[in-house]
N, C-alpha and C positions, 0 to 999 in steps of 0.2 A: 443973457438967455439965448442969444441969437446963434452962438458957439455951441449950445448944446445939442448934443442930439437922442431923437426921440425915437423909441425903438418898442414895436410889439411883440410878445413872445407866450408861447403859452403857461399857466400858471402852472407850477408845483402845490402837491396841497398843501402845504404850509403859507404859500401867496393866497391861499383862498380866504386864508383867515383874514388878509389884508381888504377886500373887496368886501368882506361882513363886518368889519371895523367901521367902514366906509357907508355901511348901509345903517348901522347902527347911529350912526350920527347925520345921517339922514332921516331918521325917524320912523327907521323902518320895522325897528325891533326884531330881529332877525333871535331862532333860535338859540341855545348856548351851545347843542350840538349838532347845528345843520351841518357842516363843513363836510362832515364824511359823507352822509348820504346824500350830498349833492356832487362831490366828486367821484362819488363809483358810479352817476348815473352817465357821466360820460369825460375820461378825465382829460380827455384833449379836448373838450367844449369849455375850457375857462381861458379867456386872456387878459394879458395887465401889460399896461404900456408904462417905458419908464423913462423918463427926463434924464442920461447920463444912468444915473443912478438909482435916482426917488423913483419908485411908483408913483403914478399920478394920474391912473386912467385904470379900468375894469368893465369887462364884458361878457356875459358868460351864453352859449349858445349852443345848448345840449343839444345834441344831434341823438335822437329817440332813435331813428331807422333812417332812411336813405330819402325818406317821404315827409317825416318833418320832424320838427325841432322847435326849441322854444328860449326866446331871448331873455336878459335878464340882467341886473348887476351893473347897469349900463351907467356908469358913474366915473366923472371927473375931479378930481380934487378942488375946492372951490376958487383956490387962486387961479389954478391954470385953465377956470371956464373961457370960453370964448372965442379963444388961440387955436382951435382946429385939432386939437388930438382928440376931442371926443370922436368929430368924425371920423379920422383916419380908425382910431378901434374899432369905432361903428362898420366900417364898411370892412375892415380883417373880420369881424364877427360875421357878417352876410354872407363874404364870399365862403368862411369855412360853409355855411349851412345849405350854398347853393344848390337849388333843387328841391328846396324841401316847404312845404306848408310850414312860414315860420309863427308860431305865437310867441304874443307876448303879454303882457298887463302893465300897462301904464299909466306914469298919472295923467291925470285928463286934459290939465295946460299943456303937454306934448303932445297932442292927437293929431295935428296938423303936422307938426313934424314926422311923423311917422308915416302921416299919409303917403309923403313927397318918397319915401321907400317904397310904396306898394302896400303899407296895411290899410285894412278898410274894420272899422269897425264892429264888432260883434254882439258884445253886452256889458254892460258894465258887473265889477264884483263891489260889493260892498263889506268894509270891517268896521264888524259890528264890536263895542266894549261893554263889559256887563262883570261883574264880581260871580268867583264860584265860589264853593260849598251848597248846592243846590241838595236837596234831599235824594239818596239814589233812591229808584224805585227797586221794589221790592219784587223781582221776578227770577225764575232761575233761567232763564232765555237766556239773559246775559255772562258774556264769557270772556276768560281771557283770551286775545286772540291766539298769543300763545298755542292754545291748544287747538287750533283747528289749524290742518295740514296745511302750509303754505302752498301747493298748488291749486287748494280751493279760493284761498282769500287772492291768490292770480289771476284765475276763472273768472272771480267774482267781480274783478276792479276792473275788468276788459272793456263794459260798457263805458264807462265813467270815463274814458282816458284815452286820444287816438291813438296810444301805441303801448307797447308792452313794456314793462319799468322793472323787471323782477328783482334784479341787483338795489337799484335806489329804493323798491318795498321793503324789501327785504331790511336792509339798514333803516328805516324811514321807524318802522314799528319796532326797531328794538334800541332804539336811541335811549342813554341813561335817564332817569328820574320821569321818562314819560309812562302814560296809561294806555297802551290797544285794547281796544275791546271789541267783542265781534255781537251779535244778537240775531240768535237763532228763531227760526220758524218752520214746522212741520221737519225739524230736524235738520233744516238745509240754511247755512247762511243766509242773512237778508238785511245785513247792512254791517258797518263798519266804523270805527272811528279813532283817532290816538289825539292823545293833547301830553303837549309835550313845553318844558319850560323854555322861556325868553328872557330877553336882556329885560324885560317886565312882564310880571305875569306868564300868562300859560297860554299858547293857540290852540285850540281845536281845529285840527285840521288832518284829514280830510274826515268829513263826515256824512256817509254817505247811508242810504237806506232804502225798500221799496217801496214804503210808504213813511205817512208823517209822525205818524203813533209809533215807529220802529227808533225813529230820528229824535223823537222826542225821548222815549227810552234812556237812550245811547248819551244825548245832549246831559240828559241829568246826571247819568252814571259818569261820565266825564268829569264833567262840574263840581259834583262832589268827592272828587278824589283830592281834591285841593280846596284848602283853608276860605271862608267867608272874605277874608281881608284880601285876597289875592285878583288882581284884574285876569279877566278873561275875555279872550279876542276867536269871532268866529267870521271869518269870510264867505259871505254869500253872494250866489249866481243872482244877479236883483230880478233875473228871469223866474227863477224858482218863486213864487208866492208864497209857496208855505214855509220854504224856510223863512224869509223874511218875518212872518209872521211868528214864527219860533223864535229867533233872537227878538221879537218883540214884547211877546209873552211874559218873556222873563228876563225883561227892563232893561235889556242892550241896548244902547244908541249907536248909530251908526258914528266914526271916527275917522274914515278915509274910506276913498274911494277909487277905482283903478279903471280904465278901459282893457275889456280883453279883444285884440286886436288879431290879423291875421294877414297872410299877406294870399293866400289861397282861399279855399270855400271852406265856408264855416265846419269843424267836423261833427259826423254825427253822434252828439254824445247822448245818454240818459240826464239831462240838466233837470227834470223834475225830480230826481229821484237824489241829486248832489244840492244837499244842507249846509257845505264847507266844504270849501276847495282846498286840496294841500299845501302851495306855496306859490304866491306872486313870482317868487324865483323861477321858478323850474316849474311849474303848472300844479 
């Protein structure tokens, strides 16, 4: 191995698939069609490092805007832990994002390591597991998102997110076999949601609303677009109370847990108003 040489380069999307291979077998249950919507959100923020030949290292570090970005994918093959090519990606991944407010979510045994880069702590997210086929409610509020303009459901995610994503929305809600749904109030959007299939079950994600009764709505109409037998996973701000209490309501348990980290000041988002976040990857 001492002859070999190791070398970083940025992913092609087809190498992206490698890095979700990678996470899938980490236990991460990653989408069946993230891939796209995570590479138009910034397609020079993926890297993979390769031993001669093998891939054996993955980093992904969307650069949002010039102000921040957010880490992700940050994974080694398990033979090759130990030996120093995480860090060399780690630190190709930093310098790409230099300058910019980086997040990230990580597992919680890494917090200290992270620290020793500059992240300082934020909130923890929790995912929650719970079966769907939940009964939809019976309202005509609720919509496809489909039909409401994408520059409103743009408009509307701006609180919830330090920076603008419209390429990665845009893909995000119209990924095969998932549900958006949007839920109107006095005519004017007021909340949001898609769930979309995994290597198991289904995430809801992101799910967002102005109040709890919107969220709740949205949660059910989600849930029951998919079969009783089927697991369903929603990730919560563990800051938000009422969502917490919402995947509690209806029998979730919590199943992992992430630090959402930062290496700048916290940003300011609406976290009362976010019921599930869209992705530990990419935020």
């Amino acid at each position: 191995m001492a002859n070999k040489q190791f070398s970083i380069k940025k992913m092609t999307k087809s190498e992206l698939n490698i890095a979700i291979e990678w996470a899938a077998k980490e236990g991460w249950n990653p989408g069946l069609y993230d891939a796209q919507s995570y590479y138009c959100a910034d397609p020079n923020g993926f890297l993979i490092g390769y031993l001669d030949d093998e891939p054996i290292a993955s980093i992904s570090v969307v650069k949002y805007t010039l102000y921040f970005g957010f880490l992700g994918f940050y994974i080694v093959k398990p033979e090759y832990r130990g030996q120093g090519y995480g860090w060399q990606i780690w630190q190709a991944g930093l310098s790409y994002l230099k300058g910019c407010n980086i997040a990230l979510d990580g597992v919680l045994e890494q917090q200290e390591n992270y620290k020793k880069s500059g992240f300082q702590f934020a909130y923890s997210n929790i995912r929650f597991e719970g079966r769907g086929g939940s009964k939809a409610p019976e309202t005509p509020n609720i919509v496809q998102l489909a039909n409401i303009p994408f520059e409103v459901l743009c408009a509307y995610e701006q609180p919830f997110f330090p920076a603008k994503r419209d390429d990665f929305l845009k893909h995000w809600i119209n990924q095969p076999q998932s549900n958006a749904l949007g839920i109107m109030r006095n005519d004017k959007l007021a909340g949001y949601g898609v769930i979309r299939p995994c290597r198991q079950g289904y995430k809801i994600g992101p799910l967002v609303a102005d109040e709890a009764l919107l969220a709740e709505s949205l949660f059910l109409a989600l849930s029951a677009s998919v079969g009783t037998a089927e697991f369903i996973y929603l990730d919560v701000p563990e800051v938000n109370k009422a969502a917490i209490d919402l995947a509690q309501r209806y029998n979730m348990a919590p199943s992992f847990e992430t630090a959402r980290m930062y290496t700048g000041p916290r940003p300011d988002m609406q976290l009362s108003k976010v019921y599930g976040i869209t992705s530990f990857e990419i935020g």
